[in-house]
C-alpha positions as CSV (number, residue, x, y, z in Angstrom):
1,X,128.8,2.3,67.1
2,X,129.3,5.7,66.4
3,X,132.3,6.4,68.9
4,X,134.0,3.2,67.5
5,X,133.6,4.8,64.1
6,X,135.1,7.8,65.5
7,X,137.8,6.1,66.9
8,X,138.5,4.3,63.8
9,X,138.6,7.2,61.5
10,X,140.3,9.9,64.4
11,X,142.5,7.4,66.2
12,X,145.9,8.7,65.8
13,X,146.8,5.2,68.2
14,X,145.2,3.0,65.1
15,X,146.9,5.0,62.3
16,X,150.2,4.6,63.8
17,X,149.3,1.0,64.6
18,X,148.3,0.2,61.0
19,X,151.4,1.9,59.5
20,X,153.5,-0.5,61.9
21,X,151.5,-3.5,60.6
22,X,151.4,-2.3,57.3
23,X,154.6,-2.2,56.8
24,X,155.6,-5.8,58.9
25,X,152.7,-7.0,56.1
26,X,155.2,-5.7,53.2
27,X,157.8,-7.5,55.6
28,X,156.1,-10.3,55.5
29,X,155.3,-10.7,52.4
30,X,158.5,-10.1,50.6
31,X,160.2,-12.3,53.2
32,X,157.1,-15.3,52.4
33,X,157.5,-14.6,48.8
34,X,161.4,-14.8,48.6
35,X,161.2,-18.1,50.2
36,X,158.6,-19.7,47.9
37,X,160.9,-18.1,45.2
38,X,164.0,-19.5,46.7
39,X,162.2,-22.9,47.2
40,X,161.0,-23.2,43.5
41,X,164.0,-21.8,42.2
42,X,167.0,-24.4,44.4
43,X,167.8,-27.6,42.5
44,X,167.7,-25.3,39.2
45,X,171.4,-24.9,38.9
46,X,171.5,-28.9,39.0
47,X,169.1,-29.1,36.3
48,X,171.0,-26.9,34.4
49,X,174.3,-29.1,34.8
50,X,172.8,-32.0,34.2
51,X,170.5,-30.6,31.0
52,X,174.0,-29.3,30.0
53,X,176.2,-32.9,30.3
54,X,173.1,-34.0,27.7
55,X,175.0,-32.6,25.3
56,X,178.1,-34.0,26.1
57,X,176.6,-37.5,26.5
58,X,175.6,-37.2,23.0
59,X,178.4,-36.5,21.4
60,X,179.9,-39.5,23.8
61,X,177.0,-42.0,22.3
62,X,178.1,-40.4,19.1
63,X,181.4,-41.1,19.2
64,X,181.1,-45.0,20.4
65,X,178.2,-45.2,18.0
66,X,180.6,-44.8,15.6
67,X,183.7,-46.7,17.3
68,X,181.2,-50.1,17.6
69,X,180.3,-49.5,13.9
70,X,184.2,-50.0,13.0
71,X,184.8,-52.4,15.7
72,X,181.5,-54.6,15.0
73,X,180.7,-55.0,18.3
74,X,182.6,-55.8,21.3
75,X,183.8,-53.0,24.4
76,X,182.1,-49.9,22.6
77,X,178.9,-51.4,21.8
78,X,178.7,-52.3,25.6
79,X,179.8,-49.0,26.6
80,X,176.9,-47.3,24.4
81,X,174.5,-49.1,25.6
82,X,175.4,-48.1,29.6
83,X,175.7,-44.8,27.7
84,X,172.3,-44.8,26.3
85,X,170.9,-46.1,29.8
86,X,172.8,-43.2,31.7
87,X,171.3,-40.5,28.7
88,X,168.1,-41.3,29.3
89,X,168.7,-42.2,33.3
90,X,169.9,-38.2,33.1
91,X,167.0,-37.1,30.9
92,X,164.2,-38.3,33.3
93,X,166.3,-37.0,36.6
94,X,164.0,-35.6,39.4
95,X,166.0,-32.1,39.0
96,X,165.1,-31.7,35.5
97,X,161.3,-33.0,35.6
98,X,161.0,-31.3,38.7
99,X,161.1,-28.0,37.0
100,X,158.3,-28.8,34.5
101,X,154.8,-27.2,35.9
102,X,152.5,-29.6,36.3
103,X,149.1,-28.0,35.6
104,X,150.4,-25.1,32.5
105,X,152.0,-25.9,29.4
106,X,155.0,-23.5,28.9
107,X,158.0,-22.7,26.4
108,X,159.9,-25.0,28.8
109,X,157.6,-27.6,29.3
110,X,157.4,-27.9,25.2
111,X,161.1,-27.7,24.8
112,X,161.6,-30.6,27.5
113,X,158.6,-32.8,25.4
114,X,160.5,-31.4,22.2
115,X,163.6,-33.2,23.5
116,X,161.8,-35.9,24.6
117,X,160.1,-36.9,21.4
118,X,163.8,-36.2,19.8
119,X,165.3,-38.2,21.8
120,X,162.8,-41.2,20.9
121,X,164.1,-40.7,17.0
122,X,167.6,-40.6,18.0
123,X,167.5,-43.7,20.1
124,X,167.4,-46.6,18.1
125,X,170.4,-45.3,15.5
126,X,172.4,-45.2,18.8
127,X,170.8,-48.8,19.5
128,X,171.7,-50.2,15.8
129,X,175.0,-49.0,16.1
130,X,175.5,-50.6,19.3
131,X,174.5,-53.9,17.3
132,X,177.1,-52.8,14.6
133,X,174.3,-52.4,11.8
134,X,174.8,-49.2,9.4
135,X,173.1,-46.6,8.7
136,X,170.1,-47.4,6.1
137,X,170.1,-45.8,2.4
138,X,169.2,-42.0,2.4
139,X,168.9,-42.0,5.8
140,X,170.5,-38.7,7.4
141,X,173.8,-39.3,9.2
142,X,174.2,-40.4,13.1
143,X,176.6,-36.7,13.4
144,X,173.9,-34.7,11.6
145,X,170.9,-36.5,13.5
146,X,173.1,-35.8,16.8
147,X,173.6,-32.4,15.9
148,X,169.8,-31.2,16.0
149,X,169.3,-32.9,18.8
150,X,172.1,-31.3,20.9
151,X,170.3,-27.9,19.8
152,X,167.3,-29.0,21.4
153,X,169.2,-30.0,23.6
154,X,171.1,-26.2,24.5
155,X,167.1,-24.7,23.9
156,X,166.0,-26.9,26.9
157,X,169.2,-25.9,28.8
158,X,168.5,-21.8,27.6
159,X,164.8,-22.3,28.9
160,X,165.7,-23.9,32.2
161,X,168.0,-20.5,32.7
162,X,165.1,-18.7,31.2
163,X,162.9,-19.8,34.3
164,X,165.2,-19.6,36.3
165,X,166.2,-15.9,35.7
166,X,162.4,-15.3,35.6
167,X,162.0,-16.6,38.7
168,X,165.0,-14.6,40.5
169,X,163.7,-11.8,38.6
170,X,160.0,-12.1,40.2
171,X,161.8,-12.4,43.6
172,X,163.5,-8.9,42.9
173,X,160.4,-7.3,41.4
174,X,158.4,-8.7,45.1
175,X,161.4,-7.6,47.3
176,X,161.6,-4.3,45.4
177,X,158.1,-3.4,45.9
178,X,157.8,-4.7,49.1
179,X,161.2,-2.4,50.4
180,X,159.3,0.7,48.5
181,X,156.1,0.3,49.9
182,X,157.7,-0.2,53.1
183,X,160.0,3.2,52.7
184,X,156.4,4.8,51.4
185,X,154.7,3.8,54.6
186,X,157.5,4.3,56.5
187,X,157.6,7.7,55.5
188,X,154.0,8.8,55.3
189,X,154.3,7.0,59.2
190,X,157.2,9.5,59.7
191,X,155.4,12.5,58.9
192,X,152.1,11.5,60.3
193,X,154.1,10.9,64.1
194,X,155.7,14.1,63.2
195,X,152.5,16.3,62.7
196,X,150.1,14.0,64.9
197,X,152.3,13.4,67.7
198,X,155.7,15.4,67.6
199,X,154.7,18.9,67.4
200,X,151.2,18.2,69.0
201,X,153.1,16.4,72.5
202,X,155.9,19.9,71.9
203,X,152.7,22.3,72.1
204,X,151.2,20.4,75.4
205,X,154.7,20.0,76.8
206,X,154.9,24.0,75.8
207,X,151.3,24.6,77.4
208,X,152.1,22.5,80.5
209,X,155.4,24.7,81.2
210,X,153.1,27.8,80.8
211,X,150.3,26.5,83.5
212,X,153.1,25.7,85.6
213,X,154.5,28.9,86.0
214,X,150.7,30.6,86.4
215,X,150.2,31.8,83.0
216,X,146.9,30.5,82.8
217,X,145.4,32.2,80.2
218,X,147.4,30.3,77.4
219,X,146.0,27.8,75.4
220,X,146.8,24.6,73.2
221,X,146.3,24.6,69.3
222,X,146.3,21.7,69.4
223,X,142.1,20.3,69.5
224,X,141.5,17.8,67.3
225,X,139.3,14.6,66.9
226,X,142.3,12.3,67.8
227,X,143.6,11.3,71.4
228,X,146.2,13.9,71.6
229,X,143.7,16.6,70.0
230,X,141.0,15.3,73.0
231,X,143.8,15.9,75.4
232,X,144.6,19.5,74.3
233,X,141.4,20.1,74.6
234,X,140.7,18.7,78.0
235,X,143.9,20.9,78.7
236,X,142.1,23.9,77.1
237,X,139.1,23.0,79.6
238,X,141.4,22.3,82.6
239,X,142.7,25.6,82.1
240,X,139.9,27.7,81.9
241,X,138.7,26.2,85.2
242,X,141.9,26.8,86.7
243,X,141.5,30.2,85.7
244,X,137.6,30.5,87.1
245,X,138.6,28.6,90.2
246,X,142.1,30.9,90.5
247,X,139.6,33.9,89.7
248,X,137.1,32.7,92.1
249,X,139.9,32.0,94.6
250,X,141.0,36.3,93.9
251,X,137.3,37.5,94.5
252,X,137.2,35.4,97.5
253,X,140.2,36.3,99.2
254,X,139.6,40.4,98.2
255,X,135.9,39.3,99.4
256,X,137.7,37.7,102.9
257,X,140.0,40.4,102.9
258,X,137.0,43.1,103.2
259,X,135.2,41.1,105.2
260,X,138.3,41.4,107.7
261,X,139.2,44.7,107.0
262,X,135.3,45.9,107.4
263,X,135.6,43.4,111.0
264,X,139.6,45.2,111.8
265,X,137.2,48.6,111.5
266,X,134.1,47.3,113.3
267,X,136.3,46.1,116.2
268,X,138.8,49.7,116.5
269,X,136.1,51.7,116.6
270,X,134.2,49.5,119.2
271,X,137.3,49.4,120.9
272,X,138.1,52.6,120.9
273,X,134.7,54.1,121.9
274,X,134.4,51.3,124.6
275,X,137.7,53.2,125.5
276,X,136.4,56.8,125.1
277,X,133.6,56.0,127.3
278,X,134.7,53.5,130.2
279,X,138.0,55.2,130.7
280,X,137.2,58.7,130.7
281,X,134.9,61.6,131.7
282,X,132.1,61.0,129.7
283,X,131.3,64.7,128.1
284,X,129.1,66.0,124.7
285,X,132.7,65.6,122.8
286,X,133.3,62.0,123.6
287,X,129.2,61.6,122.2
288,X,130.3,63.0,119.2
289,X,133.4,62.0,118.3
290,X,131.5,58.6,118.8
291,X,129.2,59.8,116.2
292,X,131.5,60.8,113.4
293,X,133.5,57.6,113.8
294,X,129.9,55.8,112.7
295,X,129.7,58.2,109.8
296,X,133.0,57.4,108.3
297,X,133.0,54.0,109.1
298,X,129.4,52.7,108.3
299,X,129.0,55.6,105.3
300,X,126.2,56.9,107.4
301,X,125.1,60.6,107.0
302,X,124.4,63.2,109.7
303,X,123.3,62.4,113.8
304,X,122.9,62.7,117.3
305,X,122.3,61.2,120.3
306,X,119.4,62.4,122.8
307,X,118.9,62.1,126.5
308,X,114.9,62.4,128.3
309,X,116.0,63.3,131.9
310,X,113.4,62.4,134.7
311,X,110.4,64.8,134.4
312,X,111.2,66.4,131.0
313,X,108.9,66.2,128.3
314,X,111.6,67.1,125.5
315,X,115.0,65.1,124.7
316,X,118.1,66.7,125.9
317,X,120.6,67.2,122.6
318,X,123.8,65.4,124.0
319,X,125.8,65.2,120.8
320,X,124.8,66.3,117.1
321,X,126.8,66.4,113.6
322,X,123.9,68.0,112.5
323,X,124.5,71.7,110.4
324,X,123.6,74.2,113.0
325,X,120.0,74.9,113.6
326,X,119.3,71.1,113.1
327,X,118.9,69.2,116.4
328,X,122.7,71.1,117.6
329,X,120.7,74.0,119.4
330,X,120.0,71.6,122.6
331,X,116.7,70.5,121.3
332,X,116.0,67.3,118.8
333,X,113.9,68.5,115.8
334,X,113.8,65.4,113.9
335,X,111.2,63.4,115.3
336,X,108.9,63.4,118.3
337,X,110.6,62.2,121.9
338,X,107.6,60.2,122.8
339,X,107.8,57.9,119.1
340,X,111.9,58.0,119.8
341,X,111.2,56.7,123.5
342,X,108.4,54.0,122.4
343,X,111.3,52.0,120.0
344,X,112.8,49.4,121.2
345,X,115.1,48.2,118.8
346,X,116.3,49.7,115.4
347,X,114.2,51.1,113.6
348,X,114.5,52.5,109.9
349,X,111.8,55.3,108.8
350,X,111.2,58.0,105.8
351,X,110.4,61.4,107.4
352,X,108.3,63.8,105.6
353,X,110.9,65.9,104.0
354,X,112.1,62.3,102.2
355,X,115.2,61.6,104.5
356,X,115.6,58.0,106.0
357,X,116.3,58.0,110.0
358,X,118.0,55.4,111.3
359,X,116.9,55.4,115.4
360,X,118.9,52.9,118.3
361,X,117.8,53.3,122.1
362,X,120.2,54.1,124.3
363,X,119.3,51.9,127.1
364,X,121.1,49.4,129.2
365,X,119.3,46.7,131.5
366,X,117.8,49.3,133.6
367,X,116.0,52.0,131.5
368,X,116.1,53.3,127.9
369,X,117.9,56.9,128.9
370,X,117.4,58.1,125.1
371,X,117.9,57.8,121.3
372,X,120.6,57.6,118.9
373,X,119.4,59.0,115.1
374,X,121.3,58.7,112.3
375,X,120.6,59.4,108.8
376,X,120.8,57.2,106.0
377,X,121.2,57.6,102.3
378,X,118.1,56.6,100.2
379,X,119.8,53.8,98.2
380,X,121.8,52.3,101.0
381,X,120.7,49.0,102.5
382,X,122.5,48.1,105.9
383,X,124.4,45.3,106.4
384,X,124.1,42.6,109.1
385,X,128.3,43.6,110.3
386,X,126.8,47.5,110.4
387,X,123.7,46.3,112.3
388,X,125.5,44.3,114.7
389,X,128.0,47.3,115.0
390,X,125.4,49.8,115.3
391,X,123.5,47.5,118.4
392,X,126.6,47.4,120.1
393,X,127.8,50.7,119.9
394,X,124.5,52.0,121.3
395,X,123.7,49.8,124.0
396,X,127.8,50.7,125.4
397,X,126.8,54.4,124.9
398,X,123.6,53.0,127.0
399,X,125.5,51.5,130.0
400,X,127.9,54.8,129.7
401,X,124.8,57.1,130.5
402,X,123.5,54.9,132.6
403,X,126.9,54.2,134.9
404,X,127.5,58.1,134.8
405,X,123.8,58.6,136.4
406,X,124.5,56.1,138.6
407,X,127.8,57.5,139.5
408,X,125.9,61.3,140.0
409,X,123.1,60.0,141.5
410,X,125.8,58.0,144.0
411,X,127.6,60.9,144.2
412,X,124.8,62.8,145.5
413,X,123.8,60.7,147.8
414,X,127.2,60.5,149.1
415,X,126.7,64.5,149.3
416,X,123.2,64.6,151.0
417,X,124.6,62.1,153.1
418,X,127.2,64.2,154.5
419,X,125.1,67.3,154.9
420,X,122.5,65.2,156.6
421,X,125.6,64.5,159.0
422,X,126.9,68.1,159.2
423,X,122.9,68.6,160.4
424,X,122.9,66.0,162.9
425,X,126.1,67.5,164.4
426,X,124.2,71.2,164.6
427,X,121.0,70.0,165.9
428,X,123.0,68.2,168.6
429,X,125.3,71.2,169.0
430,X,124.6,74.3,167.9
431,X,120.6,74.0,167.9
432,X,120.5,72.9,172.0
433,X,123.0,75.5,172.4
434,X,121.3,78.3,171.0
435,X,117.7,76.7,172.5
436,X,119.5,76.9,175.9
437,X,120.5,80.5,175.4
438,X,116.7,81.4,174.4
439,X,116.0,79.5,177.7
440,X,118.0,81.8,179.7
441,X,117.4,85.0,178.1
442,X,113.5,84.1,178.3
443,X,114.5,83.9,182.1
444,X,116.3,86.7,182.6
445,X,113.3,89.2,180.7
446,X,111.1,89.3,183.7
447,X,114.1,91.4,185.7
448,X,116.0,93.1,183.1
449,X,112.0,94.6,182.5
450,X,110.9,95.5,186.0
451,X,114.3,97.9,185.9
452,X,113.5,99.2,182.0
453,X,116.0,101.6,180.6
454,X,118.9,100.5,178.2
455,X,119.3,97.6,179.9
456,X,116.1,96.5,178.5
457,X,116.5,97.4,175.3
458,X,119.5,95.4,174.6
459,X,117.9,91.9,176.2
460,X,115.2,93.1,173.5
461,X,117.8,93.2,170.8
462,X,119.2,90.1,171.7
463,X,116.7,88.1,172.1
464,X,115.5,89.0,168.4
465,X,119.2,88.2,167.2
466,X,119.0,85.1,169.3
467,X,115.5,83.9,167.7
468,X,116.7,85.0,164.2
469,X,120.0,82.8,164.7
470,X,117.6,80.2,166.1
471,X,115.3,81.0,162.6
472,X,118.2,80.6,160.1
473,X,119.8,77.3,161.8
474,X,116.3,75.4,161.5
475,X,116.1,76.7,158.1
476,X,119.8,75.8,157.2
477,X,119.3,72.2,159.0
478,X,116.2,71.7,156.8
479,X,118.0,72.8,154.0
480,X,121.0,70.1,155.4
481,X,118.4,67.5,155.8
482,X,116.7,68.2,151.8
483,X,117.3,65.0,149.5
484,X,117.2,65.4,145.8
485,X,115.6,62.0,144.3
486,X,115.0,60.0,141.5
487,X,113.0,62.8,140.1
488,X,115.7,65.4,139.8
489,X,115.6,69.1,140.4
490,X,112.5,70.1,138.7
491,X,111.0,67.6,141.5
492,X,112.6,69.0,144.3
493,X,111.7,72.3,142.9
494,X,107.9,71.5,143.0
495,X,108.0,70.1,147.2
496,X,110.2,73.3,147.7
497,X,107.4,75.7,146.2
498,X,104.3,73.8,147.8
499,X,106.3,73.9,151.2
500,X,106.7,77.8,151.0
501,X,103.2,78.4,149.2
502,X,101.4,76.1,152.2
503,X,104.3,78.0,155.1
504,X,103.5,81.4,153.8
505,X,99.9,81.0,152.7
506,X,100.3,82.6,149.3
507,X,100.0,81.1,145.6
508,X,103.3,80.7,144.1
509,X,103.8,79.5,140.3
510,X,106.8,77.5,139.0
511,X,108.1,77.1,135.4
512,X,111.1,74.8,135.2
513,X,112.4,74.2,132.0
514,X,115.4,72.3,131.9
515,X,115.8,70.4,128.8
516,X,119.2,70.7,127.0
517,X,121.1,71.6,130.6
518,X,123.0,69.0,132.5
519,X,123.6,69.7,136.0
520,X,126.0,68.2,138.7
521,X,124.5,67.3,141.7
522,X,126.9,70.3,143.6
523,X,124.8,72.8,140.9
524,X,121.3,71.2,141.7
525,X,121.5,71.7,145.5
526,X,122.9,74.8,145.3
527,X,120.4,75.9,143.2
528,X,117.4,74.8,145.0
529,X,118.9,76.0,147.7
530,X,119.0,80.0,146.3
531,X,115.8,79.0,145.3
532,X,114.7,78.4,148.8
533,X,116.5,81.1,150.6
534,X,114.7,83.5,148.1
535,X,111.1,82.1,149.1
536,X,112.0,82.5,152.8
537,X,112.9,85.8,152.2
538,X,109.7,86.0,150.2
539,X,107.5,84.1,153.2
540,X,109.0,86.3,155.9
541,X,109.6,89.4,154.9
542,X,108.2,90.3,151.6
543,X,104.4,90.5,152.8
544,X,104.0,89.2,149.3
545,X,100.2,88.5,147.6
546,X,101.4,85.8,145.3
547,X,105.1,84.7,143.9
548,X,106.4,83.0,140.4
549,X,109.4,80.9,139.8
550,X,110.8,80.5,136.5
551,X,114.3,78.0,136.1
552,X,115.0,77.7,132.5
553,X,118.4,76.7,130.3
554,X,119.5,79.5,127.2
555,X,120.0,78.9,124.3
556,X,124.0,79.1,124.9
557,X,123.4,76.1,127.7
558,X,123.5,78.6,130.9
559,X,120.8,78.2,133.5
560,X,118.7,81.3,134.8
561,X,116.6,81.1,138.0
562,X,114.3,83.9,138.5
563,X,112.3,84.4,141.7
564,X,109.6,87.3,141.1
565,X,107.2,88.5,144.4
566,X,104.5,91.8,144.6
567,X,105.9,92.3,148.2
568,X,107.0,95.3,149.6
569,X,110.5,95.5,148.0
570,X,113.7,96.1,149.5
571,X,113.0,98.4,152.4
572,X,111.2,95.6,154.1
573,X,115.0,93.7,153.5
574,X,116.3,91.5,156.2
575,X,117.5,92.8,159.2
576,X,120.7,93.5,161.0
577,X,120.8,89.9,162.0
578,X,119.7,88.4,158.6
579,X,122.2,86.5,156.1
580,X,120.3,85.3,153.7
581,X,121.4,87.8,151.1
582,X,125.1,87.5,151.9
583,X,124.8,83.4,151.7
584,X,123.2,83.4,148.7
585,X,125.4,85.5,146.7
586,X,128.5,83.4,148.1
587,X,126.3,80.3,146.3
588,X,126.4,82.2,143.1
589,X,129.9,82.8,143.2
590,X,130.5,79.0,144.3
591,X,128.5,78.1,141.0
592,X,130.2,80.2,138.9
593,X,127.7,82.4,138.1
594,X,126.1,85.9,139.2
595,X,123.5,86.8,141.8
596,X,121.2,90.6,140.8
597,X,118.6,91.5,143.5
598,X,116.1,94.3,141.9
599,X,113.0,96.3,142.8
600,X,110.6,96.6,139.6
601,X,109.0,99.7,139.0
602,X,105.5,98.7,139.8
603,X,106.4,96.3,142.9
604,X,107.7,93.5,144.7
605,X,111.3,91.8,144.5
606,X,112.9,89.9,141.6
607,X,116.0,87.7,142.4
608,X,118.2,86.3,139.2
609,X,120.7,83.9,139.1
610,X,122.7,82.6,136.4
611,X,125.3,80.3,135.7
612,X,126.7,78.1,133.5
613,X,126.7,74.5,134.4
614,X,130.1,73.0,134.8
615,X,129.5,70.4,131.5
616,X,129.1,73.4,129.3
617,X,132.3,75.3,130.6
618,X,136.0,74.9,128.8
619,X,137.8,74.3,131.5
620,X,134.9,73.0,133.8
621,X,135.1,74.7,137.3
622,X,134.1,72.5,139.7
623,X,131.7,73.5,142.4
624,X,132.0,72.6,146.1
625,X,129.2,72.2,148.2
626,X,128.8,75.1,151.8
């Protein structure tokens, strides 16, 4: 009930609707009340002419009233009496009675009896005088008696006009009013369409235009109870969620457009460290480069990535962004290897001095070969895109190490390989040739002996050089025939100083400590190799009560092997026929480094070597293999 009282008091469709019916009702009605007027006022002229020949045909009956009077009788009394008959035939005539109201006495109505009851006096001296009888003593005469009653005779034909005019004039007043009321509604309709529906229909057309060229922050004025005021302000609603969806649309699209443009950045820099590490050397720069591309991509702070080689208790600094002094010295001093090595996934933790550490293994299938540690600001919160990014980057960084040990390691066997080849072809060679000369020369002793002199003394001489030769070549065929494995250099280190310490019968200690030093597979045999000359020296000549071995890396990345004995220095050298010396310095050189031989003051032998390994040099030298 409520929202059809609405719509009939705020119905903009009803007021125009009763305007329009109001004013076909004025229509109506003046064109309803003109013809009731019209049909009470037709026969009224006619009742006027005949009211009017009244007169006339009583000055007629007056005039033969008097013409039968002279003539006693005869033609004129028969023509008053058919003039009588039509008087009173014209008198009662439908057009005249049929004016008279039938329910309300009025002025005509009394001026019509009035003539009536007149005409009932002046009959019968119009009758008498149609019979030729006179008029009676002091009675008035017929002229005078006609003469009053023409006058009521003119009042009744005044009043008939009277009503007549009365009646037009009604019709007037009702077609008047009704044309008035008509041009008053009309007009109030006029300016009700002009304010309710004109200007309201130009400010939505106006609005319209404006949403359909984008401006959608205008709105109607236009918001009132009727229907065009409920459809401004369903506009007004329409566009405010135009604008929210169109805004909503704009935060979408910037919110697409960084999702691509964080996914355009997620995939170059996977691309291009994919392409740093798969189509190039893999070196500390590449690591590093790989690590400040994650800083300014991902937001991250410092890093570096660390590498455990085989048998090293301490993580091998690969890469850093660290300031110096933390973590870029070679050595990882921001959390414990064993903890880094034990984390399989990404991991996020606080460390004690209130910095978050973000840790990734580097690992591929295989092996875990290290860590990747990056530090994150306190307030930041990673998102899935930088995890995924993150796990990516680290296990390609994995597979890199991991393919680049492989390669070394196949590399190396590829090396040991040939040198075990180069040994077959002197055992079968040189080795049976030189055991075949020691042969003959052990034959020939018995006679060069029984003769002495300086004939002996040079089959004495020779026969040393022979079994020194004979000394060096099963040394250098063992040294052929030496494999490097799985467990690196400080392995191969460890058999070499048990083989000497057991061969010689003397205690021999060994410190290796090569964490933070990368070493080619050229660099690790050669070293072992100085390493092993120097013990043989040690074993065979030095008369030596016990031996230390130190290999270490610097702090500028170099390597230093130092071979110490209590023997009885360099007077008890090698011989005329002994190389080792000579072979071992032409090692050094081969490695880039230096060779020093020198007698401490107290006793013994100590035998240096340093280098610096081929990853650390700018350009790398490469190092060949004798």
């Amino acid at each position: 009930m409520s929202e059809i009282r609405d719509f009939l008091q705020h119905s903009l469709l009803l007021k125009l609707g009763g305007a329009l019916a109001l004013i076909g009702c004025f229509a109506i009605l003046g064109m309803a009340s003109s013809g009731i007027i019209a049909e009470s006022v037709q026969g009224s002229g006619e009742a006027i002419n005949l009211a009017g020949s009244l007169r006339m045909q009583t000055y007629r009956m007056s005039g033969l009233a008097l013409s039968a009077r002279l003539a006693e009788g005869g033609e004129a009394a028969r023509q008053l009496d058919d003039a009588i008959k039509g008087f009173e035939s014209t008198l009662a005539s439908p057009h005249i009675t049929g004016l008279m109201p039938k329910q309300v006495e009025t002025e005509l109505s009394r001026s019509y009896a009035a003539v009536l009851q007149a005409w009932q006096q002046v009959k019968p001296r119009f009758a008498a005088a149609a019979r030729g009888a006179g008029a009676a003593p002091g009675q008035i005469p017929l002229m005078a008696e006609a003469n009053a009653f023409v006058d009521k005779i003119d009042h009744l034909v005044k009043q008939i006009e009277r009503d007549t005019e009365a009646k037009i004039l009604v019709l007037r007043m009702v077609l008047g009013a009704a044309l008035l009321m008509s041009l008053v509604v009309g007009s109030l309709t006029l300016f009700l369409a002009r304010n309710d529906l004109v200007l309201p229909l130009r400010d939505l057309l106006w609005f319209a235009g404006n949403v359909g060229r984008g401006n959608l922050a205008v709105r109607t004025e236009h918001t009132g109870s009727d229907e065009l005021g409920r459809l401004g302000q369903a506009f007004n609603h329409m566009a405010e969620e135009l604008s929210r969806m169109y805004q909503n649309l704009e935060a979408r699209v910037a919110e697409k457009t960084a999702e691509l443009t964080i996914s355009n950045r997620s995939l170059e820099l996977l691309y291009h460290s994919i392409a740093r590490l798969y189509n190039g050397p893999v070196a500390a720069d590449t690591y590093a480069i790989l690590l400040r591309d994650l800083e300014n991509v991902l937001g991250l702070g410092h890093g570096l990535a660390c590498l455990v080689e085989n048998g090293e208790e301490r993580a091998r600094v690969i890469a850093s962004t660290l300031e110096p002094g933390r973590g870029g010295d070679g050595a990882c001093g921001l959390m414990n290897c064993e903890e880094c090595m034990a984390r399989r996934a990404l991991t996020v933790s606080t460390l004690k001095s209130g910095k978050r550490l973000l840790s990734l293994p580097l690992q591929d299938a295989e092996r875990i070969y290290g860590v990747l540690q990056l530090e994150i600001p306190m307030d930041m919160a990673l998102a899935p895109w930088q995890t995924q990014l993150l796990e990516a980057l680290s296990r390609h960084i994995g597979s890199a190490i991991g393919t680049a040990q492989r390669a070394e390691q196949s590399h190396r066997l590829a090396l040991l390989e040939e040198r075990a080849a180069i040994a077959r072809e002197l055992h079968d060679s040189l080795a049976q040739s030189l055991a075949y000369m020691k042969i003959q020369v052990g034959r020939l002793r018995p006679y060069v002996e029984e003769r002495g002199g300086e004939a002996a003394q040079v089959l004495h001489e020779l026969r040393e050089g022979l079994n020194s030769a004979y000394r060096q070549l099963r040394e250098l065929l063992t040294t052929f025939r030496m494999r490097i494995e799985g467990g690196g250099l400080g392995a191969a280190l460890h058999n070499a100083v048990d083989e000497f310490s057991e061969r010689g019968g003397i205690p021999i200690a060994l410190e290796v400590k090569l964490a933070g030093c990368a070493l080619s597979a050229n660099e690790e045999i050669h070293t072992l190799q100085i390493v092993r000359e120097a013990l043989s020296n040690v074993v065979n000549h030095a008369r030596a009560g016990r031996a230390t071995v130190r290999v270490e890396c610097g702090g500028d990345g170099s390597v230093r092997a130092i071979i110490e004995d209590d023997g009885t220095g360099l007077r008890m050298a090698a011989g005329a026929h002994h190389y080792g010396m000579k072979i071992m310095e032409e090692r050094a050189k081969s490695l880039g480094g230096a060779l020093s031989v020198e007698q401490p003051a107290a006793a013994g032998t100590r035998v240096t070597l340093n280098f610096m390994p081929s990853s650390r040099r700018r350009p790398a030298a490469p190092a060949s293999a004798t």
